[in-house]
N, CA, C, O and CB atoms as a CASP TS submission, in Angstrom:
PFRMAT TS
TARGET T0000
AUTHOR 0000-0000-0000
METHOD Language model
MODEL 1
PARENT N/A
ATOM      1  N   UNK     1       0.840  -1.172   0.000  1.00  0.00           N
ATOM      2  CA  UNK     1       0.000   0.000   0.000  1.00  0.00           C
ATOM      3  C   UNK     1       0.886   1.237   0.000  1.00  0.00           C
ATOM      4  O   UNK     1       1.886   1.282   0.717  1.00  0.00           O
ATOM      5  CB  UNK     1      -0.956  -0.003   1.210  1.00  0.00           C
ATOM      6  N   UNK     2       0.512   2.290  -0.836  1.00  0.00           N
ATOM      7  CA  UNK     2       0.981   3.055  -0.583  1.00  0.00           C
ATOM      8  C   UNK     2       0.038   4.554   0.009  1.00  0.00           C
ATOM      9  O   UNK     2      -0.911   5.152  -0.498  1.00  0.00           O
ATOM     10  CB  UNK     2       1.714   2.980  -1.588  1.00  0.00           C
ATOM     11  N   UNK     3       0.709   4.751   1.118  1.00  0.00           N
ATOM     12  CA  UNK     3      -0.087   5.580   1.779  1.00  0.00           C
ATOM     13  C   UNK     3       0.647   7.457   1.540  1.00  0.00           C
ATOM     14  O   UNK     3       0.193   8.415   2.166  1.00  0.00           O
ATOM     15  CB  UNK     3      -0.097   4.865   3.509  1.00  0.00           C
ATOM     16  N   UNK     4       1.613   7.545   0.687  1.00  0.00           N
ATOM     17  CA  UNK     4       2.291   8.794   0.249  1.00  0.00           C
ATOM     18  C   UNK     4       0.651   9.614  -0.131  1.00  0.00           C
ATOM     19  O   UNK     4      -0.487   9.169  -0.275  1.00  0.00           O
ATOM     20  CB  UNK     4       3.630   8.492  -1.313  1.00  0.00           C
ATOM     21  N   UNK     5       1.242  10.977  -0.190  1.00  0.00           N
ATOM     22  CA  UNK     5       0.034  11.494  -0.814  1.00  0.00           C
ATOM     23  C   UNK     5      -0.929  12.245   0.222  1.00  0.00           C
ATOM     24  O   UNK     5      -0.659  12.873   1.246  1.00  0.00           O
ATOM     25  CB  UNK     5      -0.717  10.302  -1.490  1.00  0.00           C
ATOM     26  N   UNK     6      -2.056  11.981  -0.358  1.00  0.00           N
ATOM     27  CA  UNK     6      -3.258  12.630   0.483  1.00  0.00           C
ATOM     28  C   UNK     6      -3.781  11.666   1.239  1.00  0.00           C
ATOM     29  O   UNK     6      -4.316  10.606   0.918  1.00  0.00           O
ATOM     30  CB  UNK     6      -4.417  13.246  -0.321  1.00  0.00           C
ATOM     31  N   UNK     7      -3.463  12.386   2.798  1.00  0.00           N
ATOM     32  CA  UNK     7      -4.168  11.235   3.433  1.00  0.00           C
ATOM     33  C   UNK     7      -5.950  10.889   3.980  1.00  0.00           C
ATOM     34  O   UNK     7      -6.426  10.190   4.875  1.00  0.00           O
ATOM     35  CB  UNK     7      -3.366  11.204   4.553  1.00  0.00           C
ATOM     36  N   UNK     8      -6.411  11.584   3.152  1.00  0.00           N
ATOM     37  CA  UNK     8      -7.955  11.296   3.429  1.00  0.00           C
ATOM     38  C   UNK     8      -8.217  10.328   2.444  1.00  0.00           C
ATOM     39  O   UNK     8      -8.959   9.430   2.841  1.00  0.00           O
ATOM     40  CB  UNK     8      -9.013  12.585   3.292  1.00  0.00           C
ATOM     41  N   UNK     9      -7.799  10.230   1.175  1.00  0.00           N
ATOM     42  CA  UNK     9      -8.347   9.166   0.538  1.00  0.00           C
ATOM     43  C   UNK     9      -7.090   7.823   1.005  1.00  0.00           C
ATOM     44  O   UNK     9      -7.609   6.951   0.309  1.00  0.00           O
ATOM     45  CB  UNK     9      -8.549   9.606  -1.286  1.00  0.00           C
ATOM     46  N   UNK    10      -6.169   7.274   1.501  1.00  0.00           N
ATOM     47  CA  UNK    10      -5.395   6.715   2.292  1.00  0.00           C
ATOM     48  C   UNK    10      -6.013   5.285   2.690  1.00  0.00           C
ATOM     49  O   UNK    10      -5.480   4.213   2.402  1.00  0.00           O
ATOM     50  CB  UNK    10      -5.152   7.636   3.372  1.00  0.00           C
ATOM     51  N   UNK    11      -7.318   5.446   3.454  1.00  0.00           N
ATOM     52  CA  UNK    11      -8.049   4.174   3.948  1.00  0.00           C
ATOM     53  C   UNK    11      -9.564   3.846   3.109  1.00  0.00           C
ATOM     54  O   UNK    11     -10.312   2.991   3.581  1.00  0.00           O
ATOM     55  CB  UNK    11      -8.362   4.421   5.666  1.00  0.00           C
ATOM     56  N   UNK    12      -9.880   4.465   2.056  1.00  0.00           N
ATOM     57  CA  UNK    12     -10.829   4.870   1.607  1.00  0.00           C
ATOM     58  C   UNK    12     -10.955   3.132   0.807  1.00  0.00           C
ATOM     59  O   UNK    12     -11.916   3.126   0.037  1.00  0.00           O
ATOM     60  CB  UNK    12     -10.656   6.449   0.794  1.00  0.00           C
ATOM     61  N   UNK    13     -10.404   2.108   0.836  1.00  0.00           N
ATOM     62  CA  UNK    13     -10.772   0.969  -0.074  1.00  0.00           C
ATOM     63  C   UNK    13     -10.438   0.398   1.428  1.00  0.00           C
ATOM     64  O   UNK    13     -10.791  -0.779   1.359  1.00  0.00           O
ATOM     65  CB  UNK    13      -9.861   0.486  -1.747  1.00  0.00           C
ATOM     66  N   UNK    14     -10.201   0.511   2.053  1.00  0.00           N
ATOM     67  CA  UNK    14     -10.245  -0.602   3.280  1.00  0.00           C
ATOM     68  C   UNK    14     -11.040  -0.501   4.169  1.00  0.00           C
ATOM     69  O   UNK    14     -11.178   0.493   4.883  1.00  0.00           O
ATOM     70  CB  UNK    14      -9.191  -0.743   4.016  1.00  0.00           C
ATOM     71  N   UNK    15     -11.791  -1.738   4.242  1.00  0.00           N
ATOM     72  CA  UNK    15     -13.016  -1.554   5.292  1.00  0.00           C
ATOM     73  C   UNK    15     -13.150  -2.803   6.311  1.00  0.00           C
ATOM     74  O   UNK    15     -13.516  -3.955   6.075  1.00  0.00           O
ATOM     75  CB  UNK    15     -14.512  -1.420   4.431  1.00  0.00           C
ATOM     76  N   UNK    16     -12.633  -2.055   7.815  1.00  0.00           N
ATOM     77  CA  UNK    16     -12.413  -2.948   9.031  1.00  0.00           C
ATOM     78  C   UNK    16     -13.979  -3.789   9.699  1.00  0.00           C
ATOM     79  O   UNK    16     -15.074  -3.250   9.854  1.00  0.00           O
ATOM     80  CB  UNK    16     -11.690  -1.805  10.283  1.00  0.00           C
ATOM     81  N   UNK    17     -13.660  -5.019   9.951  1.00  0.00           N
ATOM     82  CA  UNK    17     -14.480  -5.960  10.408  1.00  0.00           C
ATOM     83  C   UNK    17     -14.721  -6.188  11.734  1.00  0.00           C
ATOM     84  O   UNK    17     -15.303  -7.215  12.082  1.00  0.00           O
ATOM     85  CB  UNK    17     -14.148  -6.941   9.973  1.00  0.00           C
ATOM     86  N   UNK    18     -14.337  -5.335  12.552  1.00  0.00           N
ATOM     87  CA  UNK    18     -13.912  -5.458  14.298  1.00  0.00           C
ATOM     88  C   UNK    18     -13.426  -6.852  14.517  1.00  0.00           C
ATOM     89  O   UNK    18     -12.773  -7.476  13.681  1.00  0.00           O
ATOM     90  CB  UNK    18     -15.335  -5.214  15.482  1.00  0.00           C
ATOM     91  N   UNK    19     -13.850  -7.392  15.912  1.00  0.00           N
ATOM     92  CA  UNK    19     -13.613  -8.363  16.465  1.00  0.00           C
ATOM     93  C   UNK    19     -14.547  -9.563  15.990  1.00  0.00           C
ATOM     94  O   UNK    19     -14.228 -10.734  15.787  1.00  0.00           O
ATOM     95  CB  UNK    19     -13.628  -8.031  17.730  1.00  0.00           C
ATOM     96  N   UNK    20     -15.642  -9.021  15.883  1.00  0.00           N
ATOM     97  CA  UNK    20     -16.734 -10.366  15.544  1.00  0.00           C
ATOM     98  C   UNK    20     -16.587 -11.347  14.314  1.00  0.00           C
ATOM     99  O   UNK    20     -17.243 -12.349  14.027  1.00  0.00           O
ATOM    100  CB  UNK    20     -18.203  -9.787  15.276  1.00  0.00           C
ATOM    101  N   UNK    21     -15.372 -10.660  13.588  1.00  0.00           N
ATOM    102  CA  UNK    21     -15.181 -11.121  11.897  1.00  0.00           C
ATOM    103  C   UNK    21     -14.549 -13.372  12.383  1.00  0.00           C
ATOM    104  O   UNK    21     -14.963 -14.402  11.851  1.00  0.00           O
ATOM    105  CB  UNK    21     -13.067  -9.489  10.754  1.00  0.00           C
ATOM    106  N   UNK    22     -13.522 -13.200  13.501  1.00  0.00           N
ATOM    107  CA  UNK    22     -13.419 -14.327  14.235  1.00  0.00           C
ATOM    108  C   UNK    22     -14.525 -15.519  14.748  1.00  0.00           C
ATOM    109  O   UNK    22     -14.326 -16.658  15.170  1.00  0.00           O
ATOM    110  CB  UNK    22     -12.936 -13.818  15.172  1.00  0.00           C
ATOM    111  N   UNK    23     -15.985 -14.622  14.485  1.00  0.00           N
ATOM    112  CA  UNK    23     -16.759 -15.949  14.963  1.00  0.00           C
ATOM    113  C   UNK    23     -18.238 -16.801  13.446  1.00  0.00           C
ATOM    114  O   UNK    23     -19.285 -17.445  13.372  1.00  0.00           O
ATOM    115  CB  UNK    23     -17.808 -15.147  16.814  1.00  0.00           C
ATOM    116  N   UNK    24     -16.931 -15.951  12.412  1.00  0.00           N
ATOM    117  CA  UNK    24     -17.510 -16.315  11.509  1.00  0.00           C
ATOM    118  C   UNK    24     -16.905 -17.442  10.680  1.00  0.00           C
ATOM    119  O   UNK    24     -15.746 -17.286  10.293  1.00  0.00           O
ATOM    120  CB  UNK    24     -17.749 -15.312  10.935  1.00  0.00           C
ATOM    121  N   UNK    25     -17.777 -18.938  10.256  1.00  0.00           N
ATOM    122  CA  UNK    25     -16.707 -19.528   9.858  1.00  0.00           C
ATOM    123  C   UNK    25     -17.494 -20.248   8.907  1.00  0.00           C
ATOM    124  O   UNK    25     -17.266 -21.446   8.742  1.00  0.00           O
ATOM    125  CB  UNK    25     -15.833 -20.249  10.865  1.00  0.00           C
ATOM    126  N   UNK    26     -18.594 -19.538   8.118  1.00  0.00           N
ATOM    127  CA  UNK    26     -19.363 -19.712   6.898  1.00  0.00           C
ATOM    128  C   UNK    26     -19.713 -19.003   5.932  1.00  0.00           C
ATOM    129  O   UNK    26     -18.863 -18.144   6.169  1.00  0.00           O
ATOM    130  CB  UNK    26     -20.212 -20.010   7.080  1.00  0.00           C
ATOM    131  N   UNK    27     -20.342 -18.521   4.843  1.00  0.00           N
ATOM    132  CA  UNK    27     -20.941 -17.522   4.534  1.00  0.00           C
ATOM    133  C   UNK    27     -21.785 -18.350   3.631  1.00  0.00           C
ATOM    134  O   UNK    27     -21.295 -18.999   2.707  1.00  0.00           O
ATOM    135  CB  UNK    27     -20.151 -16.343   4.067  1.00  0.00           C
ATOM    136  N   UNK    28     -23.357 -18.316   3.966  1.00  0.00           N
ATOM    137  CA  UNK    28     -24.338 -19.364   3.711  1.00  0.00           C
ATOM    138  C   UNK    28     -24.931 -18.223   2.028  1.00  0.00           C
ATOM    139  O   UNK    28     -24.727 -17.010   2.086  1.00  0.00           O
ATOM    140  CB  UNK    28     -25.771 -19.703   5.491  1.00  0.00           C
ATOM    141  N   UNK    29     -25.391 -18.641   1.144  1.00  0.00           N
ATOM    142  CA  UNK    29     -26.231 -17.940   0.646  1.00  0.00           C
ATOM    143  C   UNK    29     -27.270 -17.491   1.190  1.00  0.00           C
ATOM    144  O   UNK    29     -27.766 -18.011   2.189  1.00  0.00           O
ATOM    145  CB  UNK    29     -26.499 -18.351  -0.137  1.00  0.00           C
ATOM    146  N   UNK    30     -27.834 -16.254   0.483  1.00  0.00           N
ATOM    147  CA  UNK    30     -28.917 -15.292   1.231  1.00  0.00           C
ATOM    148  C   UNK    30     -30.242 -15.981   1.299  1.00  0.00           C
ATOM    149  O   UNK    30     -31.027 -15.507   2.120  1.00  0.00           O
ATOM    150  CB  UNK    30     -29.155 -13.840   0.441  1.00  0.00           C
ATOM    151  N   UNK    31     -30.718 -17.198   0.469  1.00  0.00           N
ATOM    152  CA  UNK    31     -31.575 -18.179   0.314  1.00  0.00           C
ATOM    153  C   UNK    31     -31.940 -18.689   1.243  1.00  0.00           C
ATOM    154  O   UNK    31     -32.997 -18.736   1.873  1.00  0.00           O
ATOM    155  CB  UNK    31     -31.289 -18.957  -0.322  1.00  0.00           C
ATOM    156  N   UNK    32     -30.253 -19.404   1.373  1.00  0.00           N
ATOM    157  CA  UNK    32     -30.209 -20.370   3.154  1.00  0.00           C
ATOM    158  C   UNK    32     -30.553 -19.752   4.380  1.00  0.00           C
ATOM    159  O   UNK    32     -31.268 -20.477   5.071  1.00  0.00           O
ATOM    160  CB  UNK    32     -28.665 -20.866   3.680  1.00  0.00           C
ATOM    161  N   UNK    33     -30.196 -18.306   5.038  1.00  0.00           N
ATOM    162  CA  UNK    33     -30.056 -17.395   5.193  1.00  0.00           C
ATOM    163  C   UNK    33     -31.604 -17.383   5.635  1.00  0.00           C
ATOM    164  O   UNK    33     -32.222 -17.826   6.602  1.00  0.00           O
ATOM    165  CB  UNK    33     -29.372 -16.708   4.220  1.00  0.00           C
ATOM    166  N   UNK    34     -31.822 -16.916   4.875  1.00  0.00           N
ATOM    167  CA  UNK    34     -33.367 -16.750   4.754  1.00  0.00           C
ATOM    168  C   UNK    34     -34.578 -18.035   5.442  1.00  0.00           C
ATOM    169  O   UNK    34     -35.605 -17.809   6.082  1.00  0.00           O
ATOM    170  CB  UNK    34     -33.566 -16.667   3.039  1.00  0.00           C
ATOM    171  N   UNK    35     -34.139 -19.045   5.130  1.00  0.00           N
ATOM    172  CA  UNK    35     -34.612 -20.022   5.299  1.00  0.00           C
ATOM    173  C   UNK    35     -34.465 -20.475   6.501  1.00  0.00           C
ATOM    174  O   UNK    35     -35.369 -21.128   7.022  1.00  0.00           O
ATOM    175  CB  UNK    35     -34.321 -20.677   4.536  1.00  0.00           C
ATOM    176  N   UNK    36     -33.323 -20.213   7.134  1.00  0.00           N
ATOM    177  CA  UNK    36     -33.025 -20.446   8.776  1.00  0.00           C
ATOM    178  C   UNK    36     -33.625 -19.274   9.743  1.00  0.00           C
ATOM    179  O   UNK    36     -33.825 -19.551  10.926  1.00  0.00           O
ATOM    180  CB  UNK    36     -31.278 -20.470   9.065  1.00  0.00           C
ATOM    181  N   UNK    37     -33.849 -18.257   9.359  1.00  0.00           N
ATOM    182  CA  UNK    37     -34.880 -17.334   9.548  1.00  0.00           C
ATOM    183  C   UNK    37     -36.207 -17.667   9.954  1.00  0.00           C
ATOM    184  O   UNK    37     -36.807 -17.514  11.018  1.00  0.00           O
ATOM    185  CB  UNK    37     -35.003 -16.729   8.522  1.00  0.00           C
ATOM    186  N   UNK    38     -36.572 -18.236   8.678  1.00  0.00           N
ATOM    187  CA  UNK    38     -37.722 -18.382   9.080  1.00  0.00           C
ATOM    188  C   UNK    38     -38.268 -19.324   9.842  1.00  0.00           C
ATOM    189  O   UNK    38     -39.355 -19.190  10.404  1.00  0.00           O
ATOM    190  CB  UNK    38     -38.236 -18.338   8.312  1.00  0.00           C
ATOM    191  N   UNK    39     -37.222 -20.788   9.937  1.00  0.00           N
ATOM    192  CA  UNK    39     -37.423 -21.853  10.469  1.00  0.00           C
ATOM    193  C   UNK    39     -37.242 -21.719  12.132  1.00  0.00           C
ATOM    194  O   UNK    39     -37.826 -22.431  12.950  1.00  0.00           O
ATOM    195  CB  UNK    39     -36.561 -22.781   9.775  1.00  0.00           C
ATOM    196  N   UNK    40     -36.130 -20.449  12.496  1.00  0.00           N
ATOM    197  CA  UNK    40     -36.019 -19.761  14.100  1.00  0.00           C
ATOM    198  C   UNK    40     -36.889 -19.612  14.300  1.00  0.00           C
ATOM    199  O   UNK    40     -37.349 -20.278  15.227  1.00  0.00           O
ATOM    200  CB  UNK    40     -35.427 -18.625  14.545  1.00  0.00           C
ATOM    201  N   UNK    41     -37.665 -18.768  13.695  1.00  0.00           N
ATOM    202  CA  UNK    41     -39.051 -17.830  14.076  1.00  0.00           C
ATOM    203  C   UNK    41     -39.981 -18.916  14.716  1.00  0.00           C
ATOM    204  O   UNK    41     -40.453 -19.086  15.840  1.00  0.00           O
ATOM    205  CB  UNK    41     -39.927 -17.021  12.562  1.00  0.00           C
ATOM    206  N   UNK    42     -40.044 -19.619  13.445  1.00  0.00           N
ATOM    207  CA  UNK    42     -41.426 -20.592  13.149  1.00  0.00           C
ATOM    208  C   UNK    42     -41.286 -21.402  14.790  1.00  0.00           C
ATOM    209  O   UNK    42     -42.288 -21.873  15.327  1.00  0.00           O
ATOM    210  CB  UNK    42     -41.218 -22.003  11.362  1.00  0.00           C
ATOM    211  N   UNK    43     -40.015 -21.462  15.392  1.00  0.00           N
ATOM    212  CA  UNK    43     -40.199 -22.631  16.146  1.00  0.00           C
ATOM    213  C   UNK    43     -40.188 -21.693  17.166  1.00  0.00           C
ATOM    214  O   UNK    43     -41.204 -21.675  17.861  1.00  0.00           O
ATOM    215  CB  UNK    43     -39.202 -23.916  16.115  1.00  0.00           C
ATOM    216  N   UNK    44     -39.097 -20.722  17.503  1.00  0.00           N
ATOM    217  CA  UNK    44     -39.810 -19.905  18.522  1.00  0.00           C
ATOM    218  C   UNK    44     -40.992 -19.309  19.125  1.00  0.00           C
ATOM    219  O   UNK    44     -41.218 -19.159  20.326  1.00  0.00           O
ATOM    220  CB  UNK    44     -39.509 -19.311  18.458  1.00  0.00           C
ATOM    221  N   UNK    45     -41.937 -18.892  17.821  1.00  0.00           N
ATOM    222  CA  UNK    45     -43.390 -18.651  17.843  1.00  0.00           C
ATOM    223  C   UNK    45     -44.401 -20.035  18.712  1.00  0.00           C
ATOM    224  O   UNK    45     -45.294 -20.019  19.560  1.00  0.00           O
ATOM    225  CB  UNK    45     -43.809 -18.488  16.071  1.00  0.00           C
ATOM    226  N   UNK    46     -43.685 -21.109  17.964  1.00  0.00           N
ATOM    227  CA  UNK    46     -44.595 -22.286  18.361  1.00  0.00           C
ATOM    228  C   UNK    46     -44.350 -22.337  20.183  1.00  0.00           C
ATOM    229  O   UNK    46     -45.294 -22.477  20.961  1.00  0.00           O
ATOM    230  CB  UNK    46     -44.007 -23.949  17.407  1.00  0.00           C
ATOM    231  N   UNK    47     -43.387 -22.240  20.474  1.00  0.00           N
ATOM    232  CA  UNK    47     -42.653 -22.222  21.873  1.00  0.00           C
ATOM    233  C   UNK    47     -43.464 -21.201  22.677  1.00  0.00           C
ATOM    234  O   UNK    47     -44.222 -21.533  23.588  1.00  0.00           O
ATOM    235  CB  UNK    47     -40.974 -21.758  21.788  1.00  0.00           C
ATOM    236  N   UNK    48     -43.256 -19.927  22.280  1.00  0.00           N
ATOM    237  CA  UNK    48     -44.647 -18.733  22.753  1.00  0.00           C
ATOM    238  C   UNK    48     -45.580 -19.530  23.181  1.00  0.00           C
ATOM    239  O   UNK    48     -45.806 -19.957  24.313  1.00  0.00           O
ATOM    240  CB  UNK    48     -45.450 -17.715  21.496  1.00  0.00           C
ATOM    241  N   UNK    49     -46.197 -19.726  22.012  1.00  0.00           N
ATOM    242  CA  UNK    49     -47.729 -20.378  21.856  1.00  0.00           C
ATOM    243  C   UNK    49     -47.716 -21.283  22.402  1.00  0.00           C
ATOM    244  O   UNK    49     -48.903 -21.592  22.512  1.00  0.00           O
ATOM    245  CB  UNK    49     -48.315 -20.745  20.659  1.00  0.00           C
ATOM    246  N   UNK    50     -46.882 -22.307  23.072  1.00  0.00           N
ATOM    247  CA  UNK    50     -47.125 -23.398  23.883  1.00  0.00           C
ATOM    248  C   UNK    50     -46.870 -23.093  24.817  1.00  0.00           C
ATOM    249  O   UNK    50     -46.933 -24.067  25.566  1.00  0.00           O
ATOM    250  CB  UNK    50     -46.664 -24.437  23.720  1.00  0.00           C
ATOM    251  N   UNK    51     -46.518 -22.055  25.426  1.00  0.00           N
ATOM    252  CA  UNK    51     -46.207 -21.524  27.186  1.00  0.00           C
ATOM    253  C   UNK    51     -44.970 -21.880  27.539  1.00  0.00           C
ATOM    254  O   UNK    51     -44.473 -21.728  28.655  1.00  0.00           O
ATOM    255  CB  UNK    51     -47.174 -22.234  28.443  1.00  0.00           C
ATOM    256  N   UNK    52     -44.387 -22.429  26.445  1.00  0.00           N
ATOM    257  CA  UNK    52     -42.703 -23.035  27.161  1.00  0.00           C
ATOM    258  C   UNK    52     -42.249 -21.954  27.280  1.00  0.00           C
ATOM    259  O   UNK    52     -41.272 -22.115  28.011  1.00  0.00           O
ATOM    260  CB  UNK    52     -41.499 -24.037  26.281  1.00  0.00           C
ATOM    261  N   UNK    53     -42.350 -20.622  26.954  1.00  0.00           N
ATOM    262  CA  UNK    53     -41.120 -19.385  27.621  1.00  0.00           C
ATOM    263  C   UNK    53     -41.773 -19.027  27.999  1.00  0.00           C
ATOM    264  O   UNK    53     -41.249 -17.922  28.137  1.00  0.00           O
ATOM    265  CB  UNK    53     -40.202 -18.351  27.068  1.00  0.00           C
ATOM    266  N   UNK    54     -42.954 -18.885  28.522  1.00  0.00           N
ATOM    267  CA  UNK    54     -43.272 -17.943  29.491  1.00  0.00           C
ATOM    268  C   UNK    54     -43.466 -17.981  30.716  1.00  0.00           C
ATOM    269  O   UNK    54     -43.742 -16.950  31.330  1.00  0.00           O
ATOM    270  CB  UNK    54     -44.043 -17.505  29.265  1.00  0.00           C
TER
END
């Protein structure tokens, strides 16, 4: 990298991931994604509705 120059444009293509980037160790399509979504919900809702969390 060269960082000579102007330094406002300097970091302008690099974009930091913090700490959490470590507890990632998939990247599912937005489909799948989607689909585990709805399948959380679906079973959490049912859980509501059966009094188990409350």
């Amino acid at each position: 990298m060269n960082f000579g120059g102007d330094a406002t444009k300097a970091w302008r293509d690099i974009w930091g991931c913090g700490q959490g980037i470590g507890g990632i160790h998939q990247v599912p399509k937005v489909a799948e994604l989607v689909d585990r979504l709805v399948s959380e919900y679906r079973a959490a809702k049912d859980r509501v509705g059966s009094g188990e969390l409350a």
